[in-house]
N, C-alpha and C positions, 0 to 999 in steps of 0.2 A: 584464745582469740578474744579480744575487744570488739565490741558493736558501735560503731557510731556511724550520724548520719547528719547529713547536710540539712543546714536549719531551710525551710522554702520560702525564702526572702523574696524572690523572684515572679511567683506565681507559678511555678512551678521549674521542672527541667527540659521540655521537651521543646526542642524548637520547630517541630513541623506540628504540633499540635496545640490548637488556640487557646483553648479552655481546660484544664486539667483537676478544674472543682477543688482546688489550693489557693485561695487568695490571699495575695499579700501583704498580711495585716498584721499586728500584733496580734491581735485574740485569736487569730489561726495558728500562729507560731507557737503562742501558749500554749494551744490546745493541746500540739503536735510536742511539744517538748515534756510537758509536764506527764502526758501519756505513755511517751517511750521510755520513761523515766518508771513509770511500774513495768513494762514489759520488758526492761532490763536489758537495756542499752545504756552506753560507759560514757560517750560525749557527742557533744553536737558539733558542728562546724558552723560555721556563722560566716559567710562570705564578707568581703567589705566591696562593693561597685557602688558609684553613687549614679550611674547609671546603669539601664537592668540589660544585660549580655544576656538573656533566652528569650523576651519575648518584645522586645525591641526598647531603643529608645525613649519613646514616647510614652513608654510602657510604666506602671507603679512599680517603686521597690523599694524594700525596707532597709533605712540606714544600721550598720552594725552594733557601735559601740554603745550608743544610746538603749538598743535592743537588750543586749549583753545582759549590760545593767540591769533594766528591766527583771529579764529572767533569771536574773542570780536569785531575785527578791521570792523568785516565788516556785526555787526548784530547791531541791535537797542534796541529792547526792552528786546529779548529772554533771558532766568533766564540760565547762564552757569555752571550747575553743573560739576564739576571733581573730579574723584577719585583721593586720594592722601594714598598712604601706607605708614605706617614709616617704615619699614623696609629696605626702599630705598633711604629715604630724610632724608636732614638734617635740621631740625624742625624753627631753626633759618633763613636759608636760604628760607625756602619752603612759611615763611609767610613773607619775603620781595617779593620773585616771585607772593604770591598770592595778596600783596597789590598792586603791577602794574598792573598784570593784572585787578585787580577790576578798579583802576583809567582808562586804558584803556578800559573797558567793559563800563564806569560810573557808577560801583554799581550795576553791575549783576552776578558778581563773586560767586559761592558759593563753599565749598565743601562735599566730600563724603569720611568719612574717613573710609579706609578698612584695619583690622587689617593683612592680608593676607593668603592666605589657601594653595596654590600651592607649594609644597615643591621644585619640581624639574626647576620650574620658577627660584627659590630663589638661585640652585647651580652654573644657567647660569648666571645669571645675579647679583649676587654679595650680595644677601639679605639677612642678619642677620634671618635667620628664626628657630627660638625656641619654645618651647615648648607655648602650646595654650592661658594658664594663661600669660605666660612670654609675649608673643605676646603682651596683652591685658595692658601688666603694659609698655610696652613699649609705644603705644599707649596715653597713661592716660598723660606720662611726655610728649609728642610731642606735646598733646593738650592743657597741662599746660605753655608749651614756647611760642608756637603762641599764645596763649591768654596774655600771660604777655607783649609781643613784641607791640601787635596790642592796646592795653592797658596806658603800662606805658614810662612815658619818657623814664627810662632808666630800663633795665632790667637782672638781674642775675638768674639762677638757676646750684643749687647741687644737679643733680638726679645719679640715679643710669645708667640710658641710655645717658643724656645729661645734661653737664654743660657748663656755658655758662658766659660772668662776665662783667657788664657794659656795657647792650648792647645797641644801638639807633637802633631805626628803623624809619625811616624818607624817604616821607609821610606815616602816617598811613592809611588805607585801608580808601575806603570811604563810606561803612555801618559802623556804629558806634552800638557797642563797637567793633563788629565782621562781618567779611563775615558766613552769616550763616552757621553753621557745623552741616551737616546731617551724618547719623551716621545705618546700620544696624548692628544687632547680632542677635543670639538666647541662645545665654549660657550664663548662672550664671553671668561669668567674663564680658563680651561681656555687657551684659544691665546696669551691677552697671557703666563701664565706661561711657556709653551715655548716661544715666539719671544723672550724674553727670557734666557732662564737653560738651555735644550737644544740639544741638538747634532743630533738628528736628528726626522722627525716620523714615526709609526706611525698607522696607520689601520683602524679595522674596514672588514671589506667593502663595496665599493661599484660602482656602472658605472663605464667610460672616464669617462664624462662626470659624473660623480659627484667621481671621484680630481682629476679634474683641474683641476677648478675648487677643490678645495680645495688643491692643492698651492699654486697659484698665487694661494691670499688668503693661505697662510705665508710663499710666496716674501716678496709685499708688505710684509708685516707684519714679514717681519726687514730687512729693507732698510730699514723708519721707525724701528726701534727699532738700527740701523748694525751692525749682529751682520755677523760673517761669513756666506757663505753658510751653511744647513742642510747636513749633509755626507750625508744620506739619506732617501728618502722610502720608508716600508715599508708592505705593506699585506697584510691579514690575507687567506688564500683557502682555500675547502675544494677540493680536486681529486680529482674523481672517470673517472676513464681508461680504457675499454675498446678492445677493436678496434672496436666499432661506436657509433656514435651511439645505437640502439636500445640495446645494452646498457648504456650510459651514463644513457639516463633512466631505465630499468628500475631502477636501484640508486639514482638521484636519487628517484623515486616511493616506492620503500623507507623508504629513509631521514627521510623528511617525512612520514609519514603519521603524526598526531600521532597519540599513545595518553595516557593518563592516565599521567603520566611521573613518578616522585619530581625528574627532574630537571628539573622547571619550578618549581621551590620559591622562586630567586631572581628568576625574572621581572618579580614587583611589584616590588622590589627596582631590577634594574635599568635599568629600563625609568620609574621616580617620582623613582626618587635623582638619576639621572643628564638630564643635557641636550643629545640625543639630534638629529641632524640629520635625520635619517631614521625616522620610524615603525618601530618592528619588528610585522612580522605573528610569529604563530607559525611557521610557514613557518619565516621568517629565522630564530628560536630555536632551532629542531630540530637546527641546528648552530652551534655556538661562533662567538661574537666576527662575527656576520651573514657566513659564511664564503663561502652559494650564490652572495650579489649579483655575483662579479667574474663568474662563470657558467665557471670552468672544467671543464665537464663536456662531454666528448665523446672523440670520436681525440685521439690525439697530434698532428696535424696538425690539428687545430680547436683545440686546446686553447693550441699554441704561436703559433698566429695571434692568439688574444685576450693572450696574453703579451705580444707585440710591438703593441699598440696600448695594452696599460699601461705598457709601454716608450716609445713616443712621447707620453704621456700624463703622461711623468716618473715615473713610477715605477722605482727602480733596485732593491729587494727583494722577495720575497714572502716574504711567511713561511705556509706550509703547515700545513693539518692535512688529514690523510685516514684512512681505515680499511678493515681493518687497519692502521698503521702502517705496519708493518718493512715489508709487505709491497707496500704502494703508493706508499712512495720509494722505493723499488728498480725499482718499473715506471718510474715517473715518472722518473728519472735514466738509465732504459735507452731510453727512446722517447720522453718528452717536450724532456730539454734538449737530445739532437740534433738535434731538427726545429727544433729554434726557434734553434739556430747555422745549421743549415742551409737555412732561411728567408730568416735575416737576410743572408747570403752571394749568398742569390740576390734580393734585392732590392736588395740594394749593385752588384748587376753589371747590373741592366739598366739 
Protein backbone atom coordinates (compact mmCIF):
# COMPACT_ATOMS: atom_id res chain seq x y z
CA UNK A 1 0.00 0.00 0.00
CA UNK A 2 0.98 3.70 -0.97
CA UNK A 3 0.38 6.76 1.36
CA UNK A 4 -0.81 9.80 0.01
CA UNK A 5 -2.64 12.64 1.10
CA UNK A 6 -4.68 15.69 -0.10
CA UNK A 7 -2.46 18.82 -0.29
CA UNK A 8 -4.84 21.46 2.29
CA UNK A 9 -5.38 24.08 -0.42
CA UNK A 10 -8.56 24.75 1.17
CA UNK A 11 -7.98 25.57 4.76
CA UNK A 12 -8.89 22.58 5.65
CA UNK A 13 -11.68 19.67 5.00
CA UNK A 14 -14.17 19.91 7.32
CA UNK A 15 -17.27 21.82 6.48
CA UNK A 16 -19.17 22.01 9.68
CA UNK A 17 -16.04 23.19 11.28
CA UNK A 18 -14.66 26.85 11.01
CA UNK A 19 -11.20 26.84 11.93
CA UNK A 20 -9.09 23.83 11.60
CA UNK A 21 -5.48 25.55 12.50
CA UNK A 22 -4.61 24.60 8.46
CA UNK A 23 -4.24 27.80 6.70
CA UNK A 24 -4.34 28.15 3.27
CA UNK A 25 -1.10 29.23 2.30
CA UNK A 26 1.84 28.29 0.71
CA UNK A 27 4.25 28.06 3.67
CA UNK A 28 1.61 25.83 5.33
CA UNK A 29 1.52 23.43 2.30
CA UNK A 30 5.23 23.50 2.35
CA UNK A 31 5.28 22.77 5.74
CA UNK A 32 2.85 19.86 5.47
CA UNK A 33 4.32 18.33 2.21
CA UNK A 34 7.98 18.58 2.87
CA UNK A 35 7.25 16.78 6.36
CA UNK A 36 5.23 13.95 5.11
CA UNK A 37 7.86 13.56 2.78
CA UNK A 38 10.24 12.13 5.81
CA UNK A 39 7.37 10.38 7.35
CA UNK A 40 7.05 8.40 4.37
CA UNK A 41 4.16 9.09 2.39
CA UNK A 42 4.39 8.37 -1.70
CA UNK A 43 2.16 11.43 -3.18
CA UNK A 44 0.12 14.43 -2.57
CA UNK A 45 -2.94 15.41 -4.34
CA UNK A 46 -3.17 18.84 -5.04
CA UNK A 47 -6.99 19.72 -5.81
CA UNK A 48 -7.60 22.41 -8.72
CA UNK A 49 -11.02 24.79 -7.70
CA UNK A 50 -10.45 28.27 -8.30
CA UNK A 51 -13.11 28.73 -5.85
CA UNK A 52 -12.86 27.01 -2.25
CA UNK A 53 -15.78 24.01 -2.02
CA UNK A 54 -15.22 23.34 2.20
CA UNK A 55 -15.30 26.49 3.61
CA UNK A 56 -17.16 28.62 1.33
CA UNK A 57 -17.00 30.98 -1.54
CA UNK A 58 -15.76 33.85 -0.09
CA UNK A 59 -13.32 31.73 1.55
CA UNK A 60 -9.12 31.81 0.61
CA UNK A 61 -7.82 28.97 -1.60
CA UNK A 62 -4.62 28.10 -3.12
CA UNK A 63 -4.35 28.00 -6.97
CA UNK A 64 -2.82 24.41 -8.22
CA UNK A 65 -0.52 24.49 -10.99
CA UNK A 66 1.34 27.41 -9.81
CA UNK A 67 1.58 25.48 -6.27
CA UNK A 68 2.70 22.38 -8.05
CA UNK A 69 5.53 24.11 -9.45
CA UNK A 70 6.43 25.55 -6.44
CA UNK A 71 6.73 22.35 -4.56
CA UNK A 72 8.52 20.30 -7.12
CA UNK A 73 11.36 22.98 -6.15
CA UNK A 74 11.61 22.13 -3.03
CA UNK A 75 10.62 18.30 -2.48
CA UNK A 76 12.63 15.18 -3.37
CA UNK A 77 11.10 12.20 -3.66
CA UNK A 78 7.32 12.97 -2.95
CA UNK A 79 4.85 11.66 -6.21
CA UNK A 80 2.96 15.42 -7.31
CA UNK A 81 -0.28 14.57 -8.23
CA UNK A 82 -2.52 17.78 -9.91
CA UNK A 83 -5.71 18.13 -10.89
CA UNK A 84 -5.91 19.50 -14.39
CA UNK A 85 -9.83 20.22 -15.96
CA UNK A 86 -10.09 20.92 -19.65
CA UNK A 87 -12.53 23.14 -19.35
CA UNK A 88 -10.11 25.63 -18.25
CA UNK A 89 -6.79 24.62 -20.21
CA UNK A 90 -5.65 24.68 -23.21
CA UNK A 91 -4.39 20.99 -23.76
CA UNK A 92 -1.35 22.04 -25.90
CA UNK A 93 -0.28 24.57 -23.55
CA UNK A 94 -1.04 22.39 -20.30
CA UNK A 95 1.34 19.55 -21.46
CA UNK A 96 4.32 21.96 -22.16
CA UNK A 97 3.56 23.44 -18.38
CA UNK A 98 3.22 19.88 -17.27
CA UNK A 99 6.61 18.59 -19.07
CA UNK A 100 8.50 21.49 -16.93
CA UNK A 101 7.20 20.99 -14.20
CA UNK A 102 8.10 17.03 -14.44
CA UNK A 103 11.82 18.15 -15.59
CA UNK A 104 11.66 20.30 -12.39
CA UNK A 105 10.16 17.77 -10.08
CA UNK A 106 12.80 15.08 -12.05
CA UNK A 107 10.00 12.69 -12.81
CA UNK A 108 7.33 13.11 -10.08
CA UNK A 109 5.03 15.09 -11.97
CA UNK A 110 1.62 13.21 -12.38
CA UNK A 111 -1.76 14.15 -13.05
CA UNK A 112 -5.53 14.06 -12.25
CA UNK A 113 -7.72 14.73 -14.82
CA UNK A 114 -11.16 16.13 -13.65
CA UNK A 115 -13.82 16.47 -16.20
CA UNK A 116 -15.52 19.17 -14.04
CA UNK A 117 -18.85 19.28 -11.87
CA UNK A 118 -19.36 22.86 -10.33
CA UNK A 119 -21.55 24.74 -12.78
CA UNK A 120 -21.34 28.16 -11.02
CA UNK A 121 -17.31 27.85 -10.52
CA UNK A 122 -17.45 27.53 -14.43
CA UNK A 123 -19.64 31.20 -14.80
CA UNK A 124 -17.02 32.90 -12.52
CA UNK A 125 -14.20 31.89 -13.76
CA UNK A 126 -14.64 31.55 -17.43
CA UNK A 127 -15.13 27.52 -18.03
CA UNK A 128 -16.72 26.07 -21.07
CA UNK A 129 -19.14 24.00 -18.94
CA UNK A 130 -21.60 21.69 -21.03
CA UNK A 131 -23.54 19.14 -20.76
CA UNK A 132 -22.10 15.83 -18.71
CA UNK A 133 -21.48 13.50 -22.02
CA UNK A 134 -20.06 16.84 -23.91
CA UNK A 135 -17.82 17.32 -20.73
CA UNK A 136 -16.44 13.75 -21.13
CA UNK A 137 -15.77 14.20 -25.16
CA UNK A 138 -14.03 17.25 -24.38
CA UNK A 139 -11.97 15.56 -22.00
CA UNK A 140 -11.05 12.40 -24.44
CA UNK A 141 -9.58 15.14 -27.19
CA UNK A 142 -7.39 17.06 -24.34
CA UNK A 143 -6.10 13.62 -23.53
CA UNK A 144 -5.66 12.82 -27.12
CA UNK A 145 -3.33 16.14 -27.61
CA UNK A 146 -1.07 15.82 -24.65
CA UNK A 147 -0.45 12.35 -25.43
CA UNK A 148 0.24 13.04 -29.15
CA UNK A 149 2.54 16.29 -27.93
CA UNK A 150 4.46 14.21 -25.17
CA UNK A 151 4.77 11.40 -27.80
CA UNK A 152 5.54 12.59 -31.35
CA UNK A 153 8.09 15.04 -32.83
CA UNK A 154 5.70 16.90 -34.40
CA UNK A 155 2.05 16.85 -33.79
CA UNK A 156 -1.32 17.91 -35.38
CA UNK A 157 -4.94 17.45 -34.37
CA UNK A 158 -8.66 18.09 -35.92
CA UNK A 159 -10.99 17.58 -33.12
CA UNK A 160 -14.19 18.98 -32.61
CA UNK A 161 -12.83 20.97 -28.93
CA UNK A 162 -9.14 21.36 -30.30
CA UNK A 163 -7.13 21.81 -33.23
CA UNK A 164 -3.82 22.26 -33.38
CA UNK A 165 -1.08 21.98 -36.75
CA UNK A 166 2.63 21.18 -36.58
CA UNK A 167 3.18 21.19 -33.35
CA UNK A 168 6.80 20.70 -31.37
CA UNK A 169 7.05 20.30 -27.92
CA UNK A 170 10.52 20.42 -26.78
CA UNK A 171 11.75 18.80 -24.04
CA UNK A 172 9.49 16.04 -23.73
CA UNK A 173 8.43 15.20 -20.16
CA UNK A 174 10.74 13.03 -18.36
CA UNK A 175 8.62 9.80 -17.61
CA UNK A 176 8.46 8.14 -20.89
CA UNK A 177 5.86 7.81 -22.92
CA UNK A 178 3.84 9.88 -20.24
CA UNK A 179 3.50 11.68 -16.70
CA UNK A 180 1.08 9.26 -15.49
CA UNK A 181 -2.74 10.21 -16.04
CA UNK A 182 -5.01 9.30 -13.25
CA UNK A 183 -8.29 9.74 -13.99
CA UNK A 184 -11.79 9.31 -11.61
CA UNK A 185 -15.60 8.84 -12.75
CA UNK A 186 -18.56 6.91 -12.03
CA UNK A 187 -20.61 7.21 -15.29
CA UNK A 188 -21.08 5.21 -18.51
CA UNK A 189 -19.13 8.32 -20.28
CA UNK A 190 -16.69 9.02 -17.49
CA UNK A 191 -15.16 5.15 -17.41
CA UNK A 192 -15.05 4.35 -21.36
CA UNK A 193 -12.79 7.83 -21.29
CA UNK A 194 -10.20 6.34 -18.57
CA UNK A 195 -10.07 2.88 -19.60
CA UNK A 196 -9.20 4.18 -22.81
CA UNK A 197 -6.82 7.04 -22.73
CA UNK A 198 -5.53 6.67 -18.37
CA UNK A 199 -3.07 5.31 -16.66
CA UNK A 200 -4.44 4.87 -13.40
CA UNK A 201 -8.16 4.93 -11.61
CA UNK A 202 -8.90 7.25 -8.53
CA UNK A 203 -11.99 6.84 -6.51
CA UNK A 204 -14.16 8.83 -3.80
CA UNK A 205 -14.77 6.97 -0.78
CA UNK A 206 -16.44 3.97 -0.63
CA UNK A 207 -16.81 0.23 1.41
CA UNK A 208 -14.53 -2.96 0.66
CA UNK A 209 -17.23 -4.03 -1.14
CA UNK A 210 -18.12 -0.87 -2.90
CA UNK A 211 -14.07 -0.31 -4.11
CA UNK A 212 -14.17 -3.58 -5.33
CA UNK A 213 -16.60 -4.24 -7.51
CA UNK A 214 -15.54 -1.34 -9.20
CA UNK A 215 -12.01 -1.90 -9.43
CA UNK A 216 -12.88 -5.07 -11.21
CA UNK A 217 -15.67 -3.46 -13.83
CA UNK A 218 -12.13 -1.21 -14.81
CA UNK A 219 -10.08 -4.08 -14.67
CA UNK A 220 -12.65 -5.64 -17.43
CA UNK A 221 -13.23 -2.73 -19.12
CA UNK A 222 -9.48 -2.28 -20.09
CA UNK A 223 -8.82 -5.66 -21.01
CA UNK A 224 -11.95 -4.98 -23.92
CA UNK A 225 -10.57 -1.88 -24.88
CA UNK A 226 -6.55 -4.20 -24.96
CA UNK A 227 -4.85 -1.25 -22.82
CA UNK A 228 -2.21 -2.46 -20.65
CA UNK A 229 -3.01 -3.10 -17.38
CA UNK A 230 -4.22 0.06 -15.04
CA UNK A 231 -0.89 0.79 -13.06
CA UNK A 232 -2.94 2.09 -9.83
CA UNK A 233 -6.20 1.96 -8.18
CA UNK A 234 -6.45 4.99 -5.53
CA UNK A 235 -9.05 5.88 -3.24
CA UNK A 236 -10.06 8.89 -1.34
CA UNK A 237 -10.21 8.40 2.71
CA UNK A 238 -10.87 10.66 5.70
CA UNK A 239 -8.81 9.05 8.83
CA UNK A 240 -9.61 9.97 12.06
CA UNK A 241 -7.05 7.97 14.89
CA UNK A 242 -7.18 8.01 18.61
CA UNK A 243 -5.97 5.64 21.35
CA UNK A 244 -9.45 4.65 21.68
CA UNK A 245 -12.37 3.66 19.67
CA UNK A 246 -14.55 6.08 21.85
CA UNK A 247 -12.37 8.86 21.25
CA UNK A 248 -12.46 8.13 17.63
CA UNK A 249 -16.25 8.55 17.30
CA UNK A 250 -16.28 11.31 19.75
CA UNK A 251 -14.43 13.44 16.91
CA UNK A 252 -16.32 11.54 14.03
CA UNK A 253 -19.78 12.86 15.76
CA UNK A 254 -18.02 16.28 15.85
CA UNK A 255 -17.12 16.63 12.73
CA UNK A 256 -20.78 15.52 10.98
CA UNK A 257 -22.83 17.38 12.97
CA UNK A 258 -24.27 19.40 10.12
CA UNK A 259 -24.59 23.40 10.89
CA UNK A 260 -25.72 25.87 8.36
CA UNK A 261 -22.29 25.84 6.61
CA UNK A 262 -21.16 28.39 3.74
CA UNK A 263 -19.40 25.19 2.68
CA UNK A 264 -22.44 23.43 1.32
CA UNK A 265 -22.73 26.20 -1.49
CA UNK A 266 -21.56 23.47 -4.17
CA UNK A 267 -23.73 20.57 -3.00
CA UNK A 268 -26.61 21.17 -5.74
CA UNK A 269 -23.83 21.58 -7.91
CA UNK A 270 -22.24 18.48 -7.18
CA UNK A 271 -24.40 16.20 -6.45
CA UNK A 272 -27.05 17.42 -10.22
CA UNK A 273 -23.94 18.05 -12.45
CA UNK A 274 -22.43 14.89 -11.74
CA UNK A 275 -23.23 10.95 -12.08
CA UNK A 276 -22.83 9.78 -8.99
CA UNK A 277 -22.96 5.81 -8.00
CA UNK A 278 -23.71 6.30 -4.53
CA UNK A 279 -26.21 8.95 -3.08
CA UNK A 280 -24.55 11.40 -0.99
CA UNK A 281 -26.38 12.02 2.40
CA UNK A 282 -25.12 15.18 4.07
CA UNK A 283 -23.33 12.97 6.54
CA UNK A 284 -21.10 11.91 3.41
CA UNK A 285 -20.63 15.95 2.59
CA UNK A 286 -19.46 17.09 5.97
CA UNK A 287 -16.33 15.81 4.50
CA UNK A 288 -14.47 16.04 1.16
CA UNK A 289 -14.67 13.83 -1.80
CA UNK A 290 -17.33 11.07 0.67
CA UNK A 291 -13.97 10.55 2.71
CA UNK A 292 -16.13 8.67 6.13
CA UNK A 293 -17.55 5.73 3.60
CA UNK A 294 -13.89 3.63 3.69
CA UNK A 295 -14.61 4.15 7.73
CA UNK A 296 -11.07 4.66 8.85
CA UNK A 297 -11.86 5.82 12.14
CA UNK A 298 -10.75 4.19 15.26
CA UNK A 299 -7.09 2.54 16.86
CA UNK A 300 -4.41 2.29 14.81
CA UNK A 301 -4.92 -1.49 14.96
CA UNK A 302 -8.67 -1.05 13.74
CA UNK A 303 -7.73 1.35 11.36
CA UNK A 304 -4.70 -0.82 9.65
CA UNK A 305 -7.03 -3.94 9.63
CA UNK A 306 -9.67 -1.95 7.34
CA UNK A 307 -6.26 -0.96 5.28
CA UNK A 308 -5.49 -4.53 4.67
CA UNK A 309 -8.94 -5.69 3.40
CA UNK A 310 -8.62 -2.44 0.91
CA UNK A 311 -5.51 -3.95 0.22
CA UNK A 312 -6.99 -7.33 -0.64
CA UNK A 313 -9.81 -5.56 -2.14
CA UNK A 314 -7.15 -4.09 -4.87
CA UNK A 315 -6.48 -1.07 -3.71
CA UNK A 316 -2.79 -0.09 -3.79
CA UNK A 317 -3.19 3.92 -2.62
CA UNK A 318 -4.84 5.96 -0.31
CA UNK A 319 -4.90 9.28 -0.60
CA UNK A 320 -5.78 10.99 2.96
CA UNK A 321 -7.27 13.86 4.23
CA UNK A 322 -7.54 14.42 8.09
CA UNK A 323 -7.44 17.32 10.53
CA UNK A 324 -5.57 19.10 11.64
CA UNK A 325 -3.20 18.14 8.87
CA UNK A 326 0.32 18.33 9.84
CA UNK A 327 -0.67 17.01 12.91
CA UNK A 328 -2.70 13.78 11.96
CA UNK A 329 -0.04 12.37 9.30
CA UNK A 330 2.47 12.47 11.79
CA UNK A 331 0.11 10.32 14.12
CA UNK A 332 -0.84 8.32 11.26
CA UNK A 333 2.86 7.60 9.94
CA UNK A 334 3.92 6.90 13.69
CA UNK A 335 1.05 4.27 14.70
CA UNK A 336 -0.99 3.52 11.77
CA UNK A 337 1.72 2.37 8.93
CA UNK A 338 3.47 0.25 11.46
CA UNK A 339 0.59 -1.79 12.49
CA UNK A 340 -0.40 -2.36 9.14
CA UNK A 341 3.32 -3.83 8.08
CA UNK A 342 3.13 -5.49 11.13
CA UNK A 343 -0.18 -7.16 10.45
CA UNK A 344 0.67 -7.97 7.24
CA UNK A 345 3.90 -9.88 8.66
CA UNK A 346 1.95 -11.74 10.95
CA UNK A 347 -0.61 -12.91 8.59
CA UNK A 348 2.12 -13.99 6.04
CA UNK A 349 3.55 -16.22 8.89
CA UNK A 350 0.64 -18.20 10.05
Amino acid sequence: MKYGFWLPIFGGWLRNVADENMPPTYEYAKKVIQSAEKWGFDTTLIAELYLNDIKGTDADSIEAWSTAAALAAVTEKIEIMTAVRPIYHNPAVTAKMAANIDHISNGRFTLNVVSGWWEEEARQYGGDFTEHDERYDRTNEFLEVMKGLWTEDTFSYNGKFYKIENTQLSPKPVQRPNPILYAGGESEKGKQVISSLCDAYVMHGGTVEEVEAKIADMKHRRREVGGEPLKSFSLAAYVICRDTEEEALEELKRITTVKDSAGYAGLEDFTSKSQLEQQIQLQDYSVSNRGLRPNLVGTPEQIAKRILEFEEAGVDQLLLQCSPQLEELERFSKHVMPKVEELRKTATNI
